[in-house]
C-alpha positions in Angstrom: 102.7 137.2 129.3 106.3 137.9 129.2 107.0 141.8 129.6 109.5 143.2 126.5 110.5 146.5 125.3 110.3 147.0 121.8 113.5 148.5 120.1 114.2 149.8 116.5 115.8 148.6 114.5 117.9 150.9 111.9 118.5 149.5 107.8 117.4 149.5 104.1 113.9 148.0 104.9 111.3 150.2 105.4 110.7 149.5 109.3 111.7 147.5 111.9 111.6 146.1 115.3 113.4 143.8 117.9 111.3 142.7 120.9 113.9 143.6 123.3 117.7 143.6 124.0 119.1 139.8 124.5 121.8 140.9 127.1 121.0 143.7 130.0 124.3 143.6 131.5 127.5 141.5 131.6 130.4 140.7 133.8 133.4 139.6 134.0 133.6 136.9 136.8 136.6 134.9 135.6 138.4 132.8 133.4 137.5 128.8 133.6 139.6 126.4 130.9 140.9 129.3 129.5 138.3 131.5 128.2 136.6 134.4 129.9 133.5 133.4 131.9 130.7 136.8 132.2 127.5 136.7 134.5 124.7 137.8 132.2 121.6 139.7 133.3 119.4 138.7 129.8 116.1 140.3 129.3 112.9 138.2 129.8 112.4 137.9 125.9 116.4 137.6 125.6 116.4 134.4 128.4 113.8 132.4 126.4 115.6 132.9 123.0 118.7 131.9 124.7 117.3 129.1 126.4 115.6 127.7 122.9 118.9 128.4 121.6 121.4 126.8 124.0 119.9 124.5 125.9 117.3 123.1 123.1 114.2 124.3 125.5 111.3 124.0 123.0 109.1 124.9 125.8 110.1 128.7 125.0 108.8 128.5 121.7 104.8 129.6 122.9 105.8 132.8 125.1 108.6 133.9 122.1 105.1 133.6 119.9 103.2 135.2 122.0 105.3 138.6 122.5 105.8 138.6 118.7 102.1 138.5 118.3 101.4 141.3 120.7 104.4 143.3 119.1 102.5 142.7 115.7 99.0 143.5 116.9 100.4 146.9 118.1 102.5 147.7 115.0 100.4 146.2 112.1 103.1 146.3 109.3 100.9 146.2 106.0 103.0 142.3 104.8 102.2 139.8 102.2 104.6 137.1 103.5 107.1 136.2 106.2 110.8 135.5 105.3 113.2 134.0 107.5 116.9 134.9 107.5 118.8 131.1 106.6 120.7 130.2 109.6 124.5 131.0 110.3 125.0 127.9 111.7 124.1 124.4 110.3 125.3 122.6 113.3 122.0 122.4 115.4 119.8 119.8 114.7 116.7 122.0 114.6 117.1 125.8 113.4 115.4 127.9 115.8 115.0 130.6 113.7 112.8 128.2 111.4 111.1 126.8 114.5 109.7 129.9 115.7 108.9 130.9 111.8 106.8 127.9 111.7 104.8 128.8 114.9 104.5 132.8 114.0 103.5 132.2 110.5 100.0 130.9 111.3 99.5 132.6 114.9 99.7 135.9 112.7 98.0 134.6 109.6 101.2 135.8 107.5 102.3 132.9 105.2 105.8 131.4 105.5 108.1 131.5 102.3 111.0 129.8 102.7 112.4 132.0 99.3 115.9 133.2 100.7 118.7 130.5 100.6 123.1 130.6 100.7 124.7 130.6 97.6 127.6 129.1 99.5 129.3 128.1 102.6 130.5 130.7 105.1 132.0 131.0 108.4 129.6 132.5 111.0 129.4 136.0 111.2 129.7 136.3 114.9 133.2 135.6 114.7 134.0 138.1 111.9 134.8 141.6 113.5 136.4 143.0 110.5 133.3 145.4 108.6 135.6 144.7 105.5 135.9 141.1 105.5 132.3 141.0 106.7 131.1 142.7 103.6 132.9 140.3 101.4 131.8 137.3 102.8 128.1 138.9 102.5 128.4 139.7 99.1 126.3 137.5 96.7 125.7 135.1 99.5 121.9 134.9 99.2 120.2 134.2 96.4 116.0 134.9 96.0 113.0 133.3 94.7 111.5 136.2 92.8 108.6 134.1 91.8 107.5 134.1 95.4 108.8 138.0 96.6 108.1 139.9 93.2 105.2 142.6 94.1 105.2 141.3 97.5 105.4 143.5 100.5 107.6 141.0 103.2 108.3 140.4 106.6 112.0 139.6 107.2 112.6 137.4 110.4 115.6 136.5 112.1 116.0 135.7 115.6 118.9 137.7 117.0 120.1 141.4 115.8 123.7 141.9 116.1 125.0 144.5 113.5 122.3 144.1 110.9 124.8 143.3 107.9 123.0 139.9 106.9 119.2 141.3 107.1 120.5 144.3 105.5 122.4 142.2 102.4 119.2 140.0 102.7 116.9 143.3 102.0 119.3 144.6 99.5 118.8 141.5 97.8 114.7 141.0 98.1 114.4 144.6 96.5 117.1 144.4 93.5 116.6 140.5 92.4 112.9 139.5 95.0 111.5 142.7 93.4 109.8 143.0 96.8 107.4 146.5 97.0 108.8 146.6 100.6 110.4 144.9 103.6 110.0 145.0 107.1 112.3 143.7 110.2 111.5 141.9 112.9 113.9 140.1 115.3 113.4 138.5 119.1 116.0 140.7 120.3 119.1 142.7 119.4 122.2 143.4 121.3 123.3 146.0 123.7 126.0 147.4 121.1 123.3 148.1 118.3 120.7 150.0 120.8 
């Protein structure tokens, strides 16, 4: 068992968690072609997302099941249903986000309800920095199956934390149209800049 350190996580739902931080430390070692190279020092949890992520290791998928499983057992959120957030990017062949929802969903015994979808196309938010411009491109981009969140209490999954703007927009979203009684957060890990 992989060792993680649970961290909260801070927005309209009613509570939430990240397993641990992705990154521990980074340095700058360089530039190669270019662009800046760093040496990252990633947490356990943060080295197998990144793996599944990066390098298509599917063999990560049982320990990133496992931790969330022990993080649930410990917190025991009162949830009806688990939601993924839709991917940013629809350039990988198979979305890790729905491949660990897929194995979580019956390891916890939480249904999956693939209810949340994009309205439209938009550039990843990574590479937004503008709050501004971030908010606009967030704005009405999800749309919700209410016949699937209405009177539900929910489990919002996404793999990685970084500011919180699209699980926030997503929450925003499952209370006003889902008419979801409430959400919780749960993400594999968050960066070091939201701690």
């Amino acid at each position: 068992m992989i060792k993680f350190t649970r961290r909260k996580l801070l927005g309209k739902w009613t509570e939430g968690f990240s397993l641990d931080l992705h990154t521990l430390s980074s340095d700058f070692i360089g530039y190669e072609s270019g662009y800046p190279r760093f040496n990252n020092r990633r947490s356990e949890i943060g080295e197998l997302l990144y793996n599944l992520k990066s390098r298509s290791d599917y063999g990560a998928v049982p320990e990133i099941v496992e931790a969330v499983e022990t993080l649930m057992k410990e917190w025991r959120p009162p949830v009806d249903i688990l939601v993924p957030v839709p991917p940013s990017s629809r350039h990988r062949d198979v979305q890790p986000v729905f491949l660990l929802a897929k194995a979580i969903s019956p390891r916890l015994e939480i249904p999956l309800a693939d209810c949340v979808a994009k309205a439209r196309n938009v550039p990843e938010l990574k590479n937004t920095f503008d709050l501004n411009e971030r908010a606009k491109l967030l704005e009405n981009l999800y749309t919700i199956d209410k016949s699937v969140t209405q009177g539900k209490s929910i489990l919002l999954f996404d793999d990685l934390y970084r500011s919180g703007a699209t699980m926030n927009a997503i929450t925003a979203e499952l209370y006003e149209t889902g008419k979801a009684t409430k959400v919780f957060a749960i993400t594999i890990t968050k960066t070091r800049t939201h701690q």
